[in-house]
C-alpha positions, -999 to 999 in steps of 0.1 A, spaced: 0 0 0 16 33 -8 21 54 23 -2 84 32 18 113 38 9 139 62 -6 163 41 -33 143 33 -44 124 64 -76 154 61 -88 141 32 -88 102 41 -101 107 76 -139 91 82 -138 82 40 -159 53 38 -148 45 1 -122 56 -28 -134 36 -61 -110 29 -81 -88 16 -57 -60 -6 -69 -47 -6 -31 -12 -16 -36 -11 -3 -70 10 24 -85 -14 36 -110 -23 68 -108 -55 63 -128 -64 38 -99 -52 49 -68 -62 83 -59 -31 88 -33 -4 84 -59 -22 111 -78 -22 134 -54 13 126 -47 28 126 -81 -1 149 -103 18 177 -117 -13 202 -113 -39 208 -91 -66 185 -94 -98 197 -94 -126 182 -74 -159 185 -78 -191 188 -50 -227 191 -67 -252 204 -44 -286 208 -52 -302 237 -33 -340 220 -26 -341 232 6 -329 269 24 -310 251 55 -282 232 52 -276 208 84 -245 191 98 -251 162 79 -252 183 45 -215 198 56 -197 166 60 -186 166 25 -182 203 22 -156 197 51 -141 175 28 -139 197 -2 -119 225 20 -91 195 36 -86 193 -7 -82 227 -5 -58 228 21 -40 202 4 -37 225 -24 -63 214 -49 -89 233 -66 -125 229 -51 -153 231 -79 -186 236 -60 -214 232 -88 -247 247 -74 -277 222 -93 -294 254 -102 -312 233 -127 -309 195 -112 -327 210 -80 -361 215 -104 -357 177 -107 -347 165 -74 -320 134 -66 -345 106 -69 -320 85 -42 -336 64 -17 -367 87 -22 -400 64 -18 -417 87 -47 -416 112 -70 -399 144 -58 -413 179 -60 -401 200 -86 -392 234 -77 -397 269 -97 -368 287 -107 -371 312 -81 -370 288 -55 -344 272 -63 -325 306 -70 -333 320 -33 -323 284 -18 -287 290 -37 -282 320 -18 -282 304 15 -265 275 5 -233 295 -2 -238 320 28 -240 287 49 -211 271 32 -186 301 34 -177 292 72 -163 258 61 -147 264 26 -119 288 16 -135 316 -4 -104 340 -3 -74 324 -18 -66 323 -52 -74 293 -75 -86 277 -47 -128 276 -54 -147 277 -84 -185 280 -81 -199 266 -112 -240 268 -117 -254 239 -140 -277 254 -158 -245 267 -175 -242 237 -195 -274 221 -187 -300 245 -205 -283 246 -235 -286 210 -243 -304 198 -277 -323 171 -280 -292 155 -301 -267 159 -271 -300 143 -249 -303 117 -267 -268 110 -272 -267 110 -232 -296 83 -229 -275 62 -251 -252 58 -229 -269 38 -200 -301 9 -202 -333 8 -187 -319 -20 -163 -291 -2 -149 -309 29 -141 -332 5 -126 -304 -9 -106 -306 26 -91 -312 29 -53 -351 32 -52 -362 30 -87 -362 -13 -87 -383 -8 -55 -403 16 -69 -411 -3 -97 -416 -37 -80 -444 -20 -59 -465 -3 -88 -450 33 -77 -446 59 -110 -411 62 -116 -412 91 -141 -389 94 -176 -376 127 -163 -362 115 -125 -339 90 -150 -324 116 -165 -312 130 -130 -280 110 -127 -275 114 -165 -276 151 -160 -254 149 -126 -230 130 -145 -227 154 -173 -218 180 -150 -187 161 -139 -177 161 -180 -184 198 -180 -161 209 -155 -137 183 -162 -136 167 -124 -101 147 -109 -124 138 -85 -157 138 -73 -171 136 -35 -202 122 -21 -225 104 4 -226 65 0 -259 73 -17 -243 89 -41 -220 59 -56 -247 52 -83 -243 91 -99 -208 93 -93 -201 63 -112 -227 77 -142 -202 108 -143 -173 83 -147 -190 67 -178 -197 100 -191 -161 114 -188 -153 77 -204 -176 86 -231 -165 119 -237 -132 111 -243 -118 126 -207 -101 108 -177 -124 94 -158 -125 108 -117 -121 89 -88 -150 85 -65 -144 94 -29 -174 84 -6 -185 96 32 -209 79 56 -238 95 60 -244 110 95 -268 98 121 -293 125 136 -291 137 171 -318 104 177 -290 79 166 -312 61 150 -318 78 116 -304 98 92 -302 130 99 -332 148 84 -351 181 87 -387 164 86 -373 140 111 -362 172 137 -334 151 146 -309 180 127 -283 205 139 -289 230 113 -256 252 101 -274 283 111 -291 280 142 -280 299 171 -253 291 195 -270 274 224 -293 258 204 -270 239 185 -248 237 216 -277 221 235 -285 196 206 -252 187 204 -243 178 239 -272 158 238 -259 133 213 -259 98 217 -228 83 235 -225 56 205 -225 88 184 -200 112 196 -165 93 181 -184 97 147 -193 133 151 -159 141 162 -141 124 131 -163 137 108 -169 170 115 -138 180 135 -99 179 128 -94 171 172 -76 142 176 -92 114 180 -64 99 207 -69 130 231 -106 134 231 -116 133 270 -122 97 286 -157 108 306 -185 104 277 -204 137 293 -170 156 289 -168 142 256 -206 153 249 -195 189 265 -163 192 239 -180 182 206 -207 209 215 -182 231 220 -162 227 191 -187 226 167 -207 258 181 -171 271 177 -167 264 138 -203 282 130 -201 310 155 -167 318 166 -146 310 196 -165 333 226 -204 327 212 -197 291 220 -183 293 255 -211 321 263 -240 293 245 -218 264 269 -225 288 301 -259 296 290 -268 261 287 -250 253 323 -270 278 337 -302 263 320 -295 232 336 -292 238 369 -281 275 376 -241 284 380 -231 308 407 -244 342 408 -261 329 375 -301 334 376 -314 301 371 -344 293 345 -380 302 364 -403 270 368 -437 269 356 -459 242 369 -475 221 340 -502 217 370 -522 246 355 -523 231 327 -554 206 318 -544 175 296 -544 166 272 -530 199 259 -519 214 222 -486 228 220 -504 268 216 -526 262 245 -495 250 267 -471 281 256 -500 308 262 -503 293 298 -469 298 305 -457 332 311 -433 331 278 -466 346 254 -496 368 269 -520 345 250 -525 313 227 -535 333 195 -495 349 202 -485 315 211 -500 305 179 -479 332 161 -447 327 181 -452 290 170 -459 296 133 -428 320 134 -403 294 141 -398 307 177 -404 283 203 -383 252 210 -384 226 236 -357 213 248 -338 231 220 -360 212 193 -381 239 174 -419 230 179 -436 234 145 -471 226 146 -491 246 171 -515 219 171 -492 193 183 -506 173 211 -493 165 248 -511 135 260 -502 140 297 -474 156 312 -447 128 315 -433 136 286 -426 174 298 -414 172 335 -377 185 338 -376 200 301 -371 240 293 -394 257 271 -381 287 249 -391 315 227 -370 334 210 -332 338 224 -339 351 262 -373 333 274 -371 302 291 -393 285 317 -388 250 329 -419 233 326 -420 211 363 -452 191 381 
């Protein structure tokens, strides 16, 4: 096997997969490392995100992270925005159809993404990023260049896609357009000409496409570099906005410091070598200190070194008071007749003056238990089990710990 120098141990930490791999090959066509060691140019490495949503969560950033340790390596990043792939939607592991999205949408979602983004990747030094949009390339096609690209694959191995053989098996629509998805994601990595190109494990199936592509077009074909996909704050599934088990890139300091310090112990090593450069050897040995330092170090990266010691105190002082500290006021879920909706339960408290505000406070995105936002007003406490000992919040400064 050909030694990993230094330099590179970044981009190999927490990689699931490199494909090709000729392990104790020299090749640099097949092993990724002895390009990097011996390529005479930058290589240029490709990420394709597809803004269909305006949040991007920690799970989203894991290969971002990757695409800046190429950076510091000294490669060229080439972040390609799916400006027109979003109006399709990545059809992986998906169940059904997805939505498409207008133009504007997916415009205004592209915006975020890169404001989001510019905390992990290196924006400011030369030759370093490209942002590529692919509806560059993508909108010009004619229906020759189409069809030539549908030529290049069968029905059976886009049906050996993750989802589609299901799909098909049960009677669900699979749709001529969501095939040419991969097809299109592919083409990209022909456009801009990609070394390499990074990815999920869900995303083997596309990047492989783009290989065939490149193969097709008469270009190099890139390496695949894989990452595991991360675990939600539940450690049971991925992590997912509509599951609420997400640490979102943009949410403020102690509520990301709270949801963090509340991962699972089985969790933490994973969190740490994905989404840190600590090493792994000198983490602490207590699994609560090790909770405490992944919070801390991740509220760090997104908000700078003294929001995240003032979001650790804050959270400290949510708990259980600290020193002069004033500790959270109690509210007595007593008052409160069960079963209870979540609008009813907030107006009681003395965080909103009535339920039709609690309604609004609800609606607005404001009001978080347990720093998980609450998102349907409606939503129904059966008895008060479930409460005891948990804080209630709206907004940055209002808290009440909800007791019996």
């Amino acid at each position: 096997m050909v030694p990993m120098p230094d330099e590179f141990e970044w981009i190999y930490r927490g990689v699931t997969e490199v494909f090709p791999d000729q392990i104790d090959g020299e090749d640099p066509h097949q092993n990724l490392l002895v390009r990097l060691k011996t390529s005479d140019r930058p290589l240029r490495i490709k990420l394709g995100i597809d803004p269909t949503g305006a949040e991007i969560h920690l799970g989203h950033s894991i290969p971002v992270r990757k695409l800046r340790a190429f950076q510091d390596a000294g490669h060229t990043a080439v972040l390609i925005i799916g400006d027109f792939t979003a109006r399709i939607g990545d059809p992986t592991g998906k169940s059904e159809v997805r939505k498409q999205l207008t133009e504007a949408e997916v415009k205004a979602n592209a915006q975020t993404y890169l404001e989001q983004v510019r905390s992990i990747l290196d924006f400011d030094t030369p030759g370093r990023l490209e942002i590529r949009y692919n509806s560059e390339w993508l909108t010009g096609l004619d229906l020759g260049k189409i069809l030539e690209l549908f030529a290049t694959m069968t029905v059976g191995q886009m049906l050996a896609k993750e989802g589609f053989a299901e799909r098909y098996e049960k009677g669900t629509p699979v749709f001529l357009h969501e095939f040419f998805y991969p097809l299109m994601q592919g083409y990209d990595s022909v456009a801009v000409k990609a070394d390499v190109e990074l990815g999920g494990t869900d995303q083997k199936f596309n990047i492989a496409v783009g290989r065939d592509l490149q193969r097709h077009f008469g270009l190099e074909p890139q390496f695949g570099l894989l990452m595991p996909l991360l675990l939600g704050t539940d450690g049971a599934q991925k992590m997912s906005k509509s599951l609420g088990n997400y640490v979102g890139l943009q949410e403020d300091p102690l509520t990301m410091y709270s949801k963090l310090e509340k991962v699972p112990d089985h969790m933490v090593m994973q969190y740490f070598e994905l989404l840190t450069r600590l090493p792994l050897d000198d983490l602490p040995e207590n699994p609560r200190d090790r909770q405490k330092a992944l919070a801390l170090e991740i509220t760090r990266q997104c908000h700078g070194e003294d929001a995240a010691q003032q979001a650790q105190q804050d959270a400290i002082n949510l708990v259980q008071g600290d020193g002069e500290a004033e500790a959270v006021p109690e509210f007595s879920l007593a008052a409160v007749n069960f079963p209870a909706k979540a609008f009813y339960l907030l107006g009681a408290t003395p965080l909103c003056p009535s339920s039709s505000d609690a309604r609004r406070q609800i609606n607005g995105g404001a009001v978080k238990l347990e720093g998980d936002r609450i998102a349907d007003p409606n939503l129904t406490f059966e008895t008060p089990a479930a409460l005891v000992g948990k804080v209630l919040q709206v907004g940055k400064k209002k808290f009440v710990r909800l007791v019996d």
